[in-house]
ZADO-1210 file (C-alpha; in nm, 4 decimals, padded with zeros to 6 digits):
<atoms>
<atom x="03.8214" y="05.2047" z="12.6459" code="UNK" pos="1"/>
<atom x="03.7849" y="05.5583" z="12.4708" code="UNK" pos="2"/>
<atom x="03.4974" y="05.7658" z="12.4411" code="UNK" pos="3"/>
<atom x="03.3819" y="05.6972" z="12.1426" code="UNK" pos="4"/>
<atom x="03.4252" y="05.3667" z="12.2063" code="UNK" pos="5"/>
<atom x="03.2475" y="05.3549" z="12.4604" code="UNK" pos="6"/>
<atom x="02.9762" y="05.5347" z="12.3313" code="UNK" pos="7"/>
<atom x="02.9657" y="05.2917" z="12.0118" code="UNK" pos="8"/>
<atom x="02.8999" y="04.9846" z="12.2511" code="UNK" pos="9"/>
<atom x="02.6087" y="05.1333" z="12.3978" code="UNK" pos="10"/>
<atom x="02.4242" y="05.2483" z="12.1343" code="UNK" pos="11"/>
<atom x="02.4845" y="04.8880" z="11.9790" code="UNK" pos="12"/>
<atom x="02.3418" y="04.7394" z="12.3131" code="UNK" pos="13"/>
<atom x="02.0765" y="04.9919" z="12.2584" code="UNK" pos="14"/>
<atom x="01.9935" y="04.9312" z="11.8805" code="UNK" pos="15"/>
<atom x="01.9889" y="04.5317" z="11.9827" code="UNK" pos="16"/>
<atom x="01.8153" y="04.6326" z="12.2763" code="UNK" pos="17"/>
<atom x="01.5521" y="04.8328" z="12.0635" code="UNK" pos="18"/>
<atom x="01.5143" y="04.5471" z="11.7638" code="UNK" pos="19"/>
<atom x="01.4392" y="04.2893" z="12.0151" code="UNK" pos="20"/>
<atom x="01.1688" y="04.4980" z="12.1500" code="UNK" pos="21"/>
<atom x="01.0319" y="04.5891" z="11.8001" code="UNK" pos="22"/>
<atom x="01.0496" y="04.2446" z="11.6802" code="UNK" pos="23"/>
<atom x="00.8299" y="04.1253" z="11.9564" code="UNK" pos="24"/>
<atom x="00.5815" y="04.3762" z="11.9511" code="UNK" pos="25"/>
<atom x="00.5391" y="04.3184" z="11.5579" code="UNK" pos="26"/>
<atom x="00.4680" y="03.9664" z="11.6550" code="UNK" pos="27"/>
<atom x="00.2277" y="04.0820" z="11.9383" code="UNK" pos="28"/>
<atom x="00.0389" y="04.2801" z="11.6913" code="UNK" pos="29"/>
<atom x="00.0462" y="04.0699" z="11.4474" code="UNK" pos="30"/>
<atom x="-00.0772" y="03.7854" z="11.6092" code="UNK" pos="31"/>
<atom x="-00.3816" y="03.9829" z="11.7498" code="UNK" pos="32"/>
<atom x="-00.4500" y="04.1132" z="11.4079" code="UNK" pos="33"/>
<atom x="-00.4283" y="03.7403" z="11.2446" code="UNK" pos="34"/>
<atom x="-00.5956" y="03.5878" z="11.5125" code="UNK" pos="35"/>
<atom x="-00.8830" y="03.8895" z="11.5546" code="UNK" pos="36"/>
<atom x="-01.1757" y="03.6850" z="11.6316" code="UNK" pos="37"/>
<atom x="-01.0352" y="03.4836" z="11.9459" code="UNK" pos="38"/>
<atom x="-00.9272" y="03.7970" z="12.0856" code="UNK" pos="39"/>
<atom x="-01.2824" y="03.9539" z="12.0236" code="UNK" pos="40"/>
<atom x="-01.4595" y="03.6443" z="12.1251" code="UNK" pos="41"/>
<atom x="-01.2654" y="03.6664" z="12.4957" code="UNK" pos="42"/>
<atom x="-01.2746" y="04.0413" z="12.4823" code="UNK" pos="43"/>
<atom x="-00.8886" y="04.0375" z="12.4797" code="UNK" pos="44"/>
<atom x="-00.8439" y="04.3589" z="12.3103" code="UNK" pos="45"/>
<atom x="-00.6862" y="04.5411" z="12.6074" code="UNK" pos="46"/>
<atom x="-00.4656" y="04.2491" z="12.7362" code="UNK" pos="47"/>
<atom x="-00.3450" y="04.2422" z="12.4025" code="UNK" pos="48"/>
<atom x="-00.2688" y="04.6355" z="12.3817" code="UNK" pos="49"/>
<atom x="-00.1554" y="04.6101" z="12.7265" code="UNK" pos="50"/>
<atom x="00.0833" y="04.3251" z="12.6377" code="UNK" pos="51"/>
<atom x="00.1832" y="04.5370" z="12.3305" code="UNK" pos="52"/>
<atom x="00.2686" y="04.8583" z="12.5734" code="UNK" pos="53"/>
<atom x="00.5139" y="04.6444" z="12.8352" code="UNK" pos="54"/>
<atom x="00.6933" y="04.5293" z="12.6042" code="UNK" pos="55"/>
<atom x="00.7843" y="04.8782" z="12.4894" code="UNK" pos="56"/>
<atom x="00.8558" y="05.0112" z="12.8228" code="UNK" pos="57"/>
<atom x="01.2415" y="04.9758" z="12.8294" code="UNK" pos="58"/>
<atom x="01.3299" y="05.1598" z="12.4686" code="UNK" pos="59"/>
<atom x="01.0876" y="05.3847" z="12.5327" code="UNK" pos="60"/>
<atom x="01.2674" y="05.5028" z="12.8216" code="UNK" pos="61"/>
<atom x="01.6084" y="05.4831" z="12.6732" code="UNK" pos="62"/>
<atom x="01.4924" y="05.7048" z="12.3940" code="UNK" pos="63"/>
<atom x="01.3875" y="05.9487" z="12.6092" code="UNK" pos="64"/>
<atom x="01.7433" y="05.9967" z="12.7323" code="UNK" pos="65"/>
<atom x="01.9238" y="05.9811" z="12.3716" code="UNK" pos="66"/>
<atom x="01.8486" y="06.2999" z="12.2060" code="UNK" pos="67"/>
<atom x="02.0644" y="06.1416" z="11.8890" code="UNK" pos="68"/>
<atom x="01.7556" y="05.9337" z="11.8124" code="UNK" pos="69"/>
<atom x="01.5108" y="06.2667" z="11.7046" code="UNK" pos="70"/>
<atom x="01.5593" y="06.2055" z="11.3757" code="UNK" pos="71"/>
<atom x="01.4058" y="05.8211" z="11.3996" code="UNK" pos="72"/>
<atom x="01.1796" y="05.9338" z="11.6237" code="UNK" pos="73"/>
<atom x="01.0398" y="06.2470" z="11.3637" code="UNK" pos="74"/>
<atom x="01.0206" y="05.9462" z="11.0917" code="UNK" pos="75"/>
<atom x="00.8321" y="05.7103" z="11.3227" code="UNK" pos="76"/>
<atom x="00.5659" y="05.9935" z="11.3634" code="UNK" pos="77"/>
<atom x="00.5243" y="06.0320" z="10.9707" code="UNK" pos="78"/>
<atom x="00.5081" y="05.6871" z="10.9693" code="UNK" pos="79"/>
<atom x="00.2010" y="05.6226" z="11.2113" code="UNK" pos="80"/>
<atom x="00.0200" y="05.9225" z="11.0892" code="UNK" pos="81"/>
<atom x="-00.1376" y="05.6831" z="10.8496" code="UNK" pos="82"/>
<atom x="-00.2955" y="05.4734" z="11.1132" code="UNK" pos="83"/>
<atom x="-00.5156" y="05.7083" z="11.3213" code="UNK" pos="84"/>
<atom x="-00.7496" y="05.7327" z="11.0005" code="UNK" pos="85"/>
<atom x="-00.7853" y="05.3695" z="11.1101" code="UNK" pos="86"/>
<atom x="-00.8113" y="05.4440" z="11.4079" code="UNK" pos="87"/>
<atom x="-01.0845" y="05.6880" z="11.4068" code="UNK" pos="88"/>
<atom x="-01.2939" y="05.4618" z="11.1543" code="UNK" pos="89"/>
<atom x="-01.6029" y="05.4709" z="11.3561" code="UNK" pos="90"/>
<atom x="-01.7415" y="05.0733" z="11.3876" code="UNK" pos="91"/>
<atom x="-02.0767" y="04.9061" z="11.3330" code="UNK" pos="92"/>
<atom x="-02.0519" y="04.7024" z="11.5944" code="UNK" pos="93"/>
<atom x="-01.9636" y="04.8476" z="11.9405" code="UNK" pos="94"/>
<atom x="-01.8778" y="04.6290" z="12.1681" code="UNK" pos="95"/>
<atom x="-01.9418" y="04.7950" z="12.4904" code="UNK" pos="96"/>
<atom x="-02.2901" y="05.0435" z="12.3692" code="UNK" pos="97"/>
<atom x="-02.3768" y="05.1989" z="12.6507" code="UNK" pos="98"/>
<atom x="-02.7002" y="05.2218" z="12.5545" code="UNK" pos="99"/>
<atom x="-02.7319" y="04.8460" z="12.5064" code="UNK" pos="100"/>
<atom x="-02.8764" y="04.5992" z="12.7420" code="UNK" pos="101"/>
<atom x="-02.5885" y="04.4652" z="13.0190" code="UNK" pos="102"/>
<atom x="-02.6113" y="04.1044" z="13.0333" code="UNK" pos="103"/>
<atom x="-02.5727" y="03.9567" z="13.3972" code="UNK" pos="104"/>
<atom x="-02.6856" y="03.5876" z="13.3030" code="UNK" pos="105"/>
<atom x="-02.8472" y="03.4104" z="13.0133" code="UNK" pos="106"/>
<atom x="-03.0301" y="03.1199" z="12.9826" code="UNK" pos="107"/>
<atom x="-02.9149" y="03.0229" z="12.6218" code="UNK" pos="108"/>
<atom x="-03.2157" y="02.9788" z="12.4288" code="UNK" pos="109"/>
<atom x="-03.1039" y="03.1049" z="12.0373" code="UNK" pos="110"/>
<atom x="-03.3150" y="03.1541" z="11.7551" code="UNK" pos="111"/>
<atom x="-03.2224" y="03.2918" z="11.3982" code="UNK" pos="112"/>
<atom x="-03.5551" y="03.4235" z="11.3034" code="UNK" pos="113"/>
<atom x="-03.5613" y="03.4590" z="10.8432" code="UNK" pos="114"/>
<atom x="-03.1557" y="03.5748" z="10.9022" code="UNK" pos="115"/>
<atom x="-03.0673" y="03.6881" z="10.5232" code="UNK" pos="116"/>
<atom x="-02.6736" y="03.6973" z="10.5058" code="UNK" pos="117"/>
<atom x="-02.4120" y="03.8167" z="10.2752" code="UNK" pos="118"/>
<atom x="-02.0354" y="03.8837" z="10.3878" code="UNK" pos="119"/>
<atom x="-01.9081" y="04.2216" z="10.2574" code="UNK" pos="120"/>
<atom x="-01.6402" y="04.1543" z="10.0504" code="UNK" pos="121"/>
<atom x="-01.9039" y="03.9537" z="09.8593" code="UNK" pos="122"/>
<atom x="-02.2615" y="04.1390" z="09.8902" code="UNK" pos="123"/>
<atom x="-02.3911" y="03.9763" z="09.6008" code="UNK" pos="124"/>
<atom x="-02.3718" y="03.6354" z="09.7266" code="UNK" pos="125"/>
<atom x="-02.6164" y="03.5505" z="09.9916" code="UNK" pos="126"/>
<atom x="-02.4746" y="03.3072" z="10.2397" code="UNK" pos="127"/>
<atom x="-02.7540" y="03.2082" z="10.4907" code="UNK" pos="128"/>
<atom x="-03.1489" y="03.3062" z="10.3034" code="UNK" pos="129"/>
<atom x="-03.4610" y="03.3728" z="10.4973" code="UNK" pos="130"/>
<atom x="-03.2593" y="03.1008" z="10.7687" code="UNK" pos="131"/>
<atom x="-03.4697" y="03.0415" z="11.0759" code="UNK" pos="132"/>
<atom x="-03.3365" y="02.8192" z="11.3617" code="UNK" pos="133"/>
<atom x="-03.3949" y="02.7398" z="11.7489" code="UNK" pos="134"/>
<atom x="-03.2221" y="02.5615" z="12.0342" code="UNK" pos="135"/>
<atom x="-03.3464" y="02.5223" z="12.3393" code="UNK" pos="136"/>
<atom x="-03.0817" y="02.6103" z="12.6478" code="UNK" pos="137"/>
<atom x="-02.9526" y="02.2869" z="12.7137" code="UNK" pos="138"/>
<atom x="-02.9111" y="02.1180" z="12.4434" code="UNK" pos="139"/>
<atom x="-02.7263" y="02.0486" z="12.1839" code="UNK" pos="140"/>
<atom x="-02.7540" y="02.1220" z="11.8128" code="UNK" pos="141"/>
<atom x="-02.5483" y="01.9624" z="11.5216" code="UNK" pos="142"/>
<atom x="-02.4926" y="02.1818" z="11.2035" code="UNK" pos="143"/>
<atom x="-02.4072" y="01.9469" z="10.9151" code="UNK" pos="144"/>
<atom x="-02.2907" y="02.0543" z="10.5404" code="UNK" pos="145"/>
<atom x="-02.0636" y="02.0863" z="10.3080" code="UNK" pos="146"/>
<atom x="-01.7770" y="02.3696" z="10.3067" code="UNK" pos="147"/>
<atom x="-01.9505" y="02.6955" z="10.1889" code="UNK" pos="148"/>
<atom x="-02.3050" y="02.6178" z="10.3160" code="UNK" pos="149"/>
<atom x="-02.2964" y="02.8740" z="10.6033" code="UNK" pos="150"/>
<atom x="-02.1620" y="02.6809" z="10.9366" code="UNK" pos="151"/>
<atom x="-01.9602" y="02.9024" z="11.0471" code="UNK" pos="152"/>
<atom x="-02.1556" y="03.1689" z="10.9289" code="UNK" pos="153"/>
<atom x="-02.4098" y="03.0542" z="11.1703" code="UNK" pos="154"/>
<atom x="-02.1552" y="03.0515" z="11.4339" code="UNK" pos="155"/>
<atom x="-02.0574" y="03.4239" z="11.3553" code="UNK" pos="156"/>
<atom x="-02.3981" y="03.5720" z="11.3899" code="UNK" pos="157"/>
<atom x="-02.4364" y="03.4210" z="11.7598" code="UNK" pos="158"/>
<atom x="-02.0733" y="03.5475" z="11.8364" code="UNK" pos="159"/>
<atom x="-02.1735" y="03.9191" z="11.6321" code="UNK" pos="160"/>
<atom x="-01.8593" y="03.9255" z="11.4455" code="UNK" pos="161"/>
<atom x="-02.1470" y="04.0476" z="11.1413" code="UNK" pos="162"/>
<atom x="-02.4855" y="04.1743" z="11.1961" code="UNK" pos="163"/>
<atom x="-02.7491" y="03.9697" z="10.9098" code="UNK" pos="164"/>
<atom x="-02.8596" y="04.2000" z="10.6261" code="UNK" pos="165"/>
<atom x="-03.2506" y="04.0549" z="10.7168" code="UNK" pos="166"/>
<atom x="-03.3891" y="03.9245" z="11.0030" code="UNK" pos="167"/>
<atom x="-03.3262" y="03.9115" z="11.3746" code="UNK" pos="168"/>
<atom x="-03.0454" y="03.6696" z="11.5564" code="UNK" pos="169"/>
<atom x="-03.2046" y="03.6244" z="11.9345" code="UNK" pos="170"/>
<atom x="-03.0727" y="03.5215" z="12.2733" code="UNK" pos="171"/>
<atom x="-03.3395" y="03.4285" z="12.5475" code="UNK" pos="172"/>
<atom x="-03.6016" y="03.6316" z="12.3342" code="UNK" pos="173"/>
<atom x="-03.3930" y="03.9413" z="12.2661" code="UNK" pos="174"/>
<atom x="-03.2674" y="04.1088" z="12.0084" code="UNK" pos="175"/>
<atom x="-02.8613" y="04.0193" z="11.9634" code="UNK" pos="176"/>
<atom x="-02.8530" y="04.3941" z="11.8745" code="UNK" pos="177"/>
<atom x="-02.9888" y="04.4993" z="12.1763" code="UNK" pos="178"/>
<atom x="-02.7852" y="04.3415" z="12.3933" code="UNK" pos="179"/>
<atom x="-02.3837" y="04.4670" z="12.5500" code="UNK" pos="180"/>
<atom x="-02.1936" y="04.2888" z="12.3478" code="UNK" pos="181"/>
<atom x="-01.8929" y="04.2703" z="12.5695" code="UNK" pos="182"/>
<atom x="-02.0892" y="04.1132" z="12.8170" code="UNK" pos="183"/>
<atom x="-02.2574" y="03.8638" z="12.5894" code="UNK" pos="184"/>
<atom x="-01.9611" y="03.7575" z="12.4710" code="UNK" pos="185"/>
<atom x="-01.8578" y="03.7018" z="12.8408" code="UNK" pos="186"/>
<atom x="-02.0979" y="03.3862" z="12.8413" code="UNK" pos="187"/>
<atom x="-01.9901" y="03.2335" z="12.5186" code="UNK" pos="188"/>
<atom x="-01.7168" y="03.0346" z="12.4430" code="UNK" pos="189"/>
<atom x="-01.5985" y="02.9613" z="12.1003" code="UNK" pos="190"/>
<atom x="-01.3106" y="02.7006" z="11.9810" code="UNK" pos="191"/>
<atom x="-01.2474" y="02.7259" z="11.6476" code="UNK" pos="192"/>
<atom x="-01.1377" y="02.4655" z="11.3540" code="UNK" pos="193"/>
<atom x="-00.7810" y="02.6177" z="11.3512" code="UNK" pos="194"/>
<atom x="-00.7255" y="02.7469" z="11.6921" code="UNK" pos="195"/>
<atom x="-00.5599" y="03.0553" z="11.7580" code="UNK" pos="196"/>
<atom x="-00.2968" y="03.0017" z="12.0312" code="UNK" pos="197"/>
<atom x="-00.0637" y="03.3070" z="12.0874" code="UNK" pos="198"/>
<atom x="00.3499" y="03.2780" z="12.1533" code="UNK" pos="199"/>
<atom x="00.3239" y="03.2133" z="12.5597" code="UNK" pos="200"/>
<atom x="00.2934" y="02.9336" z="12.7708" code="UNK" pos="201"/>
<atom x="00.0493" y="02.6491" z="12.7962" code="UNK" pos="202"/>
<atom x="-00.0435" y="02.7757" z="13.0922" code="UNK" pos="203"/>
<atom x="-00.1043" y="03.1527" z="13.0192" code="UNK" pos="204"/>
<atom x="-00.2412" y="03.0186" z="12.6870" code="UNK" pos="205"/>
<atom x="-00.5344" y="02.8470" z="12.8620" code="UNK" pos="206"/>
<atom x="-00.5552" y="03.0969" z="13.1563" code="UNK" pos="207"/>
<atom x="-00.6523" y="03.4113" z="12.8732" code="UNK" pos="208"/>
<atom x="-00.9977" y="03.3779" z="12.9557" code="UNK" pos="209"/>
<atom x="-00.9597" y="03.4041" z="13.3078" code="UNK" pos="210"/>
<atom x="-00.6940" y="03.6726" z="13.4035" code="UNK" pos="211"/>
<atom x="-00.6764" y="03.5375" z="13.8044" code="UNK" pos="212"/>
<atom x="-00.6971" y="03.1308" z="13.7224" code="UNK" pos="213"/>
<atom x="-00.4912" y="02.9422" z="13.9595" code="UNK" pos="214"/>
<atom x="-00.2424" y="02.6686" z="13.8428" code="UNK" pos="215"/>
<atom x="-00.5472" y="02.4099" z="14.0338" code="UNK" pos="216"/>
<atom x="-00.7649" y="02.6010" z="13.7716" code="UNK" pos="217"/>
<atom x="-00.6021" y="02.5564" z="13.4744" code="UNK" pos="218"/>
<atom x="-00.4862" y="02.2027" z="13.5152" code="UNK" pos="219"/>
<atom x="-00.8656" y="02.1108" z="13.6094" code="UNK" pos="220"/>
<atom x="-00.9687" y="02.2248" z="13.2892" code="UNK" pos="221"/>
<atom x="-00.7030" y="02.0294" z="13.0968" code="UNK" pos="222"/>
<atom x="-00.7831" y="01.7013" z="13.2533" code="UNK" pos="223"/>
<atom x="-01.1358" y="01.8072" z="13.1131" code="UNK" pos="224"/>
<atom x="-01.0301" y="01.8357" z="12.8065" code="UNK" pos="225"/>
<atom x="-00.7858" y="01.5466" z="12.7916" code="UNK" pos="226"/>
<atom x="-00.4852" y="01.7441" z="12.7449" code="UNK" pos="227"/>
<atom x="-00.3161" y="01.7590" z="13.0849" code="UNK" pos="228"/>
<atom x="-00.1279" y="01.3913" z="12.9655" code="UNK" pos="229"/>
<atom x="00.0088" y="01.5111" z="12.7132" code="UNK" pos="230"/>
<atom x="00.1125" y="01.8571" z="12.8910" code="UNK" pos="231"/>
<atom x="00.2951" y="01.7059" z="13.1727" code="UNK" pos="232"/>
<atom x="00.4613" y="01.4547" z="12.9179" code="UNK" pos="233"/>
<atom x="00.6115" y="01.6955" z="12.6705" code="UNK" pos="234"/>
<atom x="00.9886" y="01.7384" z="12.6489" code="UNK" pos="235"/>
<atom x="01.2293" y="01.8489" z="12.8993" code="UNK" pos="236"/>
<atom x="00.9497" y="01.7842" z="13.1737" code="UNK" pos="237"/>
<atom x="00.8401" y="02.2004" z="13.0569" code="UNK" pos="238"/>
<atom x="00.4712" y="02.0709" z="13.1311" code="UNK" pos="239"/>
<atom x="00.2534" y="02.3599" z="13.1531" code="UNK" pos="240"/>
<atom x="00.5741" y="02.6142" z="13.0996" code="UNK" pos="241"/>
<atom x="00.6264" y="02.4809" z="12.7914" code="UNK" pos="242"/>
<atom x="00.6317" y="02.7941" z="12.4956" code="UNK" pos="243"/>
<atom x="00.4381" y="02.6548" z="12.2208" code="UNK" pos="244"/>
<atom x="00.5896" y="02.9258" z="11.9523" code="UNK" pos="245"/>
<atom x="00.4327" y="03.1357" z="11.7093" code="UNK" pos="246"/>
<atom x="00.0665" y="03.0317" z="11.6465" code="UNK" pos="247"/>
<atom x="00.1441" y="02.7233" z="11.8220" code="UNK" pos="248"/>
<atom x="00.3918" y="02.5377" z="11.6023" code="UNK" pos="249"/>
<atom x="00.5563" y="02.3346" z="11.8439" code="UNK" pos="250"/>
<atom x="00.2595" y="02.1380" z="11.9417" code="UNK" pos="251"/>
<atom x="00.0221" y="01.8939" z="11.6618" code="UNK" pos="252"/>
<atom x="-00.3151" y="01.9903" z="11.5344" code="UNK" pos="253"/>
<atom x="-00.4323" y="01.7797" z="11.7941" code="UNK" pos="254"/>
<atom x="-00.3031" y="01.9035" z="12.0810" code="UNK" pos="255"/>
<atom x="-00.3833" y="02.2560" z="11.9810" code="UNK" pos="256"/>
<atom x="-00.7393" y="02.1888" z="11.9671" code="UNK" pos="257"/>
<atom x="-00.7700" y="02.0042" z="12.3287" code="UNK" pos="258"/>
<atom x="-00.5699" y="02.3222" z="12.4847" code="UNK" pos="259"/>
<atom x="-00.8371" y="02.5245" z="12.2832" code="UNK" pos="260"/>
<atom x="-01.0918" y="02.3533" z="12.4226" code="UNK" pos="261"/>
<atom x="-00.9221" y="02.3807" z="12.7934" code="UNK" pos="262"/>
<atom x="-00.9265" y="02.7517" z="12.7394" code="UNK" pos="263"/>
<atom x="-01.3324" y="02.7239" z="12.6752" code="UNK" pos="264"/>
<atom x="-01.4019" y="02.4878" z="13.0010" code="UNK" pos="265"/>
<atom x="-01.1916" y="02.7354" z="13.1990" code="UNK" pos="266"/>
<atom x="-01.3985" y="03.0353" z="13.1123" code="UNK" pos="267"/>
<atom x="-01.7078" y="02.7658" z="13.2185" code="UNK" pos="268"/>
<atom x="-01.9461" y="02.9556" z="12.9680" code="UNK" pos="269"/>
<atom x="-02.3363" y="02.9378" z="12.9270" code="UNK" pos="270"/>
<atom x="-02.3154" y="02.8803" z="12.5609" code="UNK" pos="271"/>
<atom x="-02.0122" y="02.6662" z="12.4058" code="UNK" pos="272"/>
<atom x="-01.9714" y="02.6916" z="11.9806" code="UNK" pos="273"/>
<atom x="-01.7537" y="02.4381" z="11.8243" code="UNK" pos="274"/>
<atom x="-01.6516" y="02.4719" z="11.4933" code="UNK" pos="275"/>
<atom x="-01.5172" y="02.1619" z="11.3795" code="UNK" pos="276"/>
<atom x="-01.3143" y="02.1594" z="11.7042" code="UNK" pos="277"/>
<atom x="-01.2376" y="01.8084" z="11.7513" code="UNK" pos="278"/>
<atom x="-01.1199" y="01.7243" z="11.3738" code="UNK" pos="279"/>
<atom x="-00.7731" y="01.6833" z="11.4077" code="UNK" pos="280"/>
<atom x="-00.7911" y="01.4170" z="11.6913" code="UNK" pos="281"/>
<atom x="-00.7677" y="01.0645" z="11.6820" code="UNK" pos="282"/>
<atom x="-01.0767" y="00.8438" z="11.7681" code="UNK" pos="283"/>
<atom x="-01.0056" y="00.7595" z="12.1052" code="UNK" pos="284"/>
<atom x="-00.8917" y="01.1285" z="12.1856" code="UNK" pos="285"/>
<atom x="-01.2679" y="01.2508" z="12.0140" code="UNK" pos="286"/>
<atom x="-01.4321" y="00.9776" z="12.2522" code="UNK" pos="287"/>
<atom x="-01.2901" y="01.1074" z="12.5785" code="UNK" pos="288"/>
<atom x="-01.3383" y="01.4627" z="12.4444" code="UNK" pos="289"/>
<atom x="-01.6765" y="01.4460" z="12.3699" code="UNK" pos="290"/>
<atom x="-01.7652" y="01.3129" z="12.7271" code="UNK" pos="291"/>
<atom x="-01.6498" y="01.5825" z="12.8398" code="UNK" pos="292"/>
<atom x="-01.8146" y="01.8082" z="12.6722" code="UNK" pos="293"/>
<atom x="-02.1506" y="01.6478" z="12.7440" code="UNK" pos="294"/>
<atom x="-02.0498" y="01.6840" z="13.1340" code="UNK" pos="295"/>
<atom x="-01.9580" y="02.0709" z="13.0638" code="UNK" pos="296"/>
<atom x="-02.2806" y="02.0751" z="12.8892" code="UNK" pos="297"/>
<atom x="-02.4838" y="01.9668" z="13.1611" code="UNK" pos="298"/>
<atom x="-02.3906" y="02.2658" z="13.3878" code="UNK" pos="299"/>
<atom x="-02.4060" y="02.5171" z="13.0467" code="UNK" pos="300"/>
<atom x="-02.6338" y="02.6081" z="12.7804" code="UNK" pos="301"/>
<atom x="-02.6414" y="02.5102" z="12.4328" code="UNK" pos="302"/>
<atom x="-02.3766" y="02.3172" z="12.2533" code="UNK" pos="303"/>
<atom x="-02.3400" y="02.4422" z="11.9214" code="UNK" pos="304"/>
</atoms>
């Protein structure tokens, strides 16, 4: 083989090398773009950047070495300078105020005291008006409408994915404003009506609230959410190694949801919100589900 030749092969194994690497990181990132409010809701943020940065690891290096590859390298720069503005956007919401109040335990009492509500992109059209609600830790509390009445709205205040325009939002007497909100968030779980499952494993997928979860762990909290049957009988005997794909498209609506709700038993919060997170099952699958729930329940706060 010549020099040239030579040379030709490896910077093809390095271009494929590099596009594999670039394809998955686009998918990283745009998965924890998409799928924003899981990720804040588990404070994921740095797995998810920390995910992003592995993956990166080997071309990074390899460009180092290759001095050929300035020129891509001086056109990624002017590429990215157009995110740091982004970056530097200073938020309304900080998650981790120091100044805030760190939450070691709640109780899980909630009230919405006269919450006025309107989101952003649509400031003249108030959502949730002079809205006043309470449940007591322990219970459970049933929000019933029709689409566009403010459900998940509700759902979103207790989470602080918005702050109301009027009115206070407040857990065990305090202010949700008040309060660290990475460490509130730390005793909430949330499953969602279209759960957001990232390209991994069923086993890593339920183990992202809990970064150490054993395998004992994970398939506990599967059984409790009726899903471990269907896990261990999924095809070519995969089970918990299975790779459900990009936003979870090789697994049913169904299925999704119970390893949704798996992920929320395993994290064994003091406050649970389900929105609409048993719609896609069957009757029989609900049944079982919902016992669960109530046995979760039992050892947790409110059930929203």
């Amino acid at each position: 083989m010549t020099a040239s030749s030579s040379q030709l092969s490896l910077k093809g194994c390095f271009a494929g090398d590099t596009a594999k690497a670039h394809a998955k990181t686009s998918m990283i990132a745009g998965e924890g773009v998409s799928n924003i409010r899981t990720v804040a809701a588990f404070n994921a943020q740095s797995k998810i950047l920390s995910v992003f940065c592995h993956e990166l690891r080997v071309p990074q290096k390899k460009k180092l070495s290759n001095l050929s590859l300035a020129p891509e390298i001086i056109r990624g720069g002017e590429a990215v300078g157009s995110v740091f503005p982004v970056l530097d956007r200073h938020t309304g919401i900080e998650p981790d105020d120091p100044d805030a109040h760190l939450v070691e335990t709640i109780r899980g009492d909630i009230e919405f005291r006269h919450v006025g509500f309107a989101y952003p992109s649509r400031p003249d059209v108030m959502v949730l008006r002079d809205f006043n609600l309470r449940i007591r830790a322990g219970h459970s509390q049933a929000l019933v409408g029709a689409s566009g009445s403010g459900k998940c709205s509700v759902i979103a205040r207790i989470e602080r994915f918005y702050d109301p325009l009027s009115g206070k939002v407040m857990i065990d007497g305090k202010e949700i404003r008040r309060l660290n909100l990475k460490s509130l968030r730390l005793k909430i779980g949330l499953v969602q009506q279209e759960p957001a499952l990232f390209a991994a494993t069923i086993f890593h997928i339920i183990a992202y609230v809990k970064g150490n979860a054993t395998e004992a762990e994970v398939m506990e909290a599967a059984r409790a959410a009726n899903a471990h049957g269907f896990i261990i009988g999924l095809p070519e005997g995969s089970g918990y190694k299975t790779l459900v794909g990009e936003r979870g498209v090789q697994l049913s609506g169904g299925q999704k949801q119970r390893i949704a709700v798996a992920r929320a038993v395993l994290k064994n919060p003091t406050v649970l919100l389900l929105d609409e997170a048993t719609s896609a099952l069957d009757a029989e699958s609900e049944c079982v589900l919902q016992e669960a729930l109530e046995r979760l329940m039992r050892e947790a706060g409110p059930l929203l």
